[in-house]
C-alpha positions, 0 to 999 in steps of 0.5 A, spaced: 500 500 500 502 507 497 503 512 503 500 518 502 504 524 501 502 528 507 503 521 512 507 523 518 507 516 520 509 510 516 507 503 520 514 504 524 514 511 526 506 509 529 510 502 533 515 507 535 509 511 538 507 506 542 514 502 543 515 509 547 509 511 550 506 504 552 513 500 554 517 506 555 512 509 559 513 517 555 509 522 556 504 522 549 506 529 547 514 529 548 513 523 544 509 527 539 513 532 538 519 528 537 515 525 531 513 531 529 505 529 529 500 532 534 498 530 541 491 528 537 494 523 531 498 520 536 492 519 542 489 517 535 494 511 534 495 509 541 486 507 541 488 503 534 492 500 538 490 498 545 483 496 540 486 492 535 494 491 538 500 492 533 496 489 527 492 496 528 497 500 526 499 496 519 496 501 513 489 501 511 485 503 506 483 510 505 476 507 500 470 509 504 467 502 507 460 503 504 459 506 497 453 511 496 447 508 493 446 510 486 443 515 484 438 516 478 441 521 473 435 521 468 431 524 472 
């Protein structure tokens, strides 16, 4: 998968987030502005992977996981 342009975090940036914050004891916006990210991203990161553990931090797609439904243009 591409990263996007604008990602400050690839997979390994997001595990040293938690590396350092959940076994390092950090405190988040240290490790934050070490990463050049906000405290908000990495608050994000650290509840993916308390919810899904190191496989939440792998990429993702960004494709919505429901499409619209479609709409009649003939009308």
């Amino acid at each position: 998968m591409n990263i996007h342009n604008n990602a400050r975090l690839t997979a390994w940036g997001r595990a040293e987030l938690v590396r350092r914050v959940v076994l390092d004891g950090e405190p988040v916006r240290a490790v934050a502005a070490a990463l050049h990210i906000s405290p908000s991203t990495a608050y994000k990161w650290l509840r993916r992977f308390a919810a899904g553990g190191w496989a939440a931090l792998a990429d993702r797609s960004s494709r919505p996981r429901q499409l619209p439904p479609e709409v009649d243009s003939r009308s």
